[in-house]
C-alpha positions in Angstrom: 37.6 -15.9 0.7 37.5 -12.3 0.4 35.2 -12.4 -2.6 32.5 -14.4 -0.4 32.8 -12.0 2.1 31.8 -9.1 -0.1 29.0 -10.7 -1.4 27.8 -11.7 2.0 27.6 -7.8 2.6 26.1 -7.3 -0.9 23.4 -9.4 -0.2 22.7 -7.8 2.9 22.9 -4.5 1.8 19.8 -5.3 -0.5 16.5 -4.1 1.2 13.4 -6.7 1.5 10.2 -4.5 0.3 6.4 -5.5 0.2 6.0 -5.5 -4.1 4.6 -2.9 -5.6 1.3 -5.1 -6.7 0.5 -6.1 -3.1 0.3 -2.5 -2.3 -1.9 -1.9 -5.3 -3.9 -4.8 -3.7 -4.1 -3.5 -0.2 -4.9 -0.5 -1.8 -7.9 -1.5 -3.9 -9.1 -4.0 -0.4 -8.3 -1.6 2.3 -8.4 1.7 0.8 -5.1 3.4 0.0 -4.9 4.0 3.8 -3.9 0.2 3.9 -1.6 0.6 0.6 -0.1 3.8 2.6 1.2 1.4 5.6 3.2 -0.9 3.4 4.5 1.9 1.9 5.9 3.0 5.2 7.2 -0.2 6.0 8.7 -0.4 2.8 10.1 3.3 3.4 11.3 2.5 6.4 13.2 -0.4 5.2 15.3 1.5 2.9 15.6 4.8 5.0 14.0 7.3 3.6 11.8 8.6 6.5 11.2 12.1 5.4 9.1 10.5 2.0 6.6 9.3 4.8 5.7 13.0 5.6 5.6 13.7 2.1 3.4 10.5 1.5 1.3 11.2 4.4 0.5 14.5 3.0 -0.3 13.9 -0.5 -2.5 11.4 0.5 -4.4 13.4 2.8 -4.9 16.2 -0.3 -6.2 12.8 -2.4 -8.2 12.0 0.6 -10.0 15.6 1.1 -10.4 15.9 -2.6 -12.2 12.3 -2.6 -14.5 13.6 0.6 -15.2 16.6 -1.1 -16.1 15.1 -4.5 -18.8 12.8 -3.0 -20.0 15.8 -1.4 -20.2 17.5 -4.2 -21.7 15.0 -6.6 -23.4 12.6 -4.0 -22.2 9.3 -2.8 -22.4 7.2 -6.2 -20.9 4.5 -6.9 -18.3 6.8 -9.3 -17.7 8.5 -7.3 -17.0 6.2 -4.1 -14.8 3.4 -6.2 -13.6 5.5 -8.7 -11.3 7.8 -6.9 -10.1 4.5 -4.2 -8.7 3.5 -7.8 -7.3 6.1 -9.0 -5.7 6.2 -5.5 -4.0 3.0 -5.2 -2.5 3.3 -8.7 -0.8 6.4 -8.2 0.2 4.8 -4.9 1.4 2.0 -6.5 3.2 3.1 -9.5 4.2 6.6 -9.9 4.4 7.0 -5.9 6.6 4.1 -5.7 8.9 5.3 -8.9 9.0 8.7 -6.6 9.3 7.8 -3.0 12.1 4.9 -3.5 13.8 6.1 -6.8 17.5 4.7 -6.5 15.5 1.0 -4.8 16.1 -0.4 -8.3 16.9 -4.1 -6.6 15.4 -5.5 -3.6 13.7 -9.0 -2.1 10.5 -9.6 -2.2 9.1 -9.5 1.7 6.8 -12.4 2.3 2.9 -11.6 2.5 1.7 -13.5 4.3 1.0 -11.6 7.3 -0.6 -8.8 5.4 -2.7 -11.3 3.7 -3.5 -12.9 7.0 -5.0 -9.7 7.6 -6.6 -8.9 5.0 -8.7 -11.6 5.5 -8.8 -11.2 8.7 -10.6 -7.6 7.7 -12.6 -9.0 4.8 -13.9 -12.6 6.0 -16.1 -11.0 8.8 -17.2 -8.4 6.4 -18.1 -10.4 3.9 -20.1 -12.9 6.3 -22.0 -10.0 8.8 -23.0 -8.4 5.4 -24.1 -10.9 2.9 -25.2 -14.2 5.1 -28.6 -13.6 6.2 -28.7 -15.3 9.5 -31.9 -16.9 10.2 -32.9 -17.6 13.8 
């Protein structure tokens, strides 16, 4: 009986994270702004609440740097999309590796919520912008 007990703790001892690819995702959809509040959840989850500062900062830096390249260059369509990339991937991968090294197993948190509201976002977008409404 005592072995069931321990690996009722085990199992909760295990945190439930958002997946690195849905924060890619909400990265690419929302801008890494969206990517950046999964990745807070997710932070929080585990307890490392002094990564959020540091994530917060470094992607304000990104951010300023993107602002000031399509000042620089003009708003293009390199330099608009391009950057929002390069943004979610480093969000995803190397800032995930960096911000919850010593996560190396964890449950997948369900996404159905933040899908939910990414098309919440999106839908209306999509139908305001590219439905010409005759009338």
């Amino acid at each position: 009986m005592d072995y069931l007990d321990d690996l009722e703790d085990l199992d909760e001892a295990i945190p439930t994270l958002y997946s690195r690819i849905l924060v890619l995702i909400y990265s690419l959809f929302l801008t890494p702004i969206g990517g950046l509040i999964l990745m807070i959840i997710n932070l929080i989850s585990v307890g490392k609440l002094i990564n959020i500062i540091w994530l917060v900062i470094a992607l304000l830096i990104l951010e300023i740097g993107h602002i000031g390249l399509i000042g620089y260059y003009g708003a293009t369509t390199w330099t608009f999309f391009l950057p929002f990339v390069l943004e979610a991937i480093l969000l995803a991968f190397p800032g995930w590796n960096m911000l919850l090294k010593g996560t190396i197993t964890y449950r997948k948190r369900k996404a159905l919520v933040p899908i939910i509201i990414l098309l919440l976002i999106w839908v209306p977008l999509l139908i305001f912008n590219f439905v010409k409404f005759t009338g």
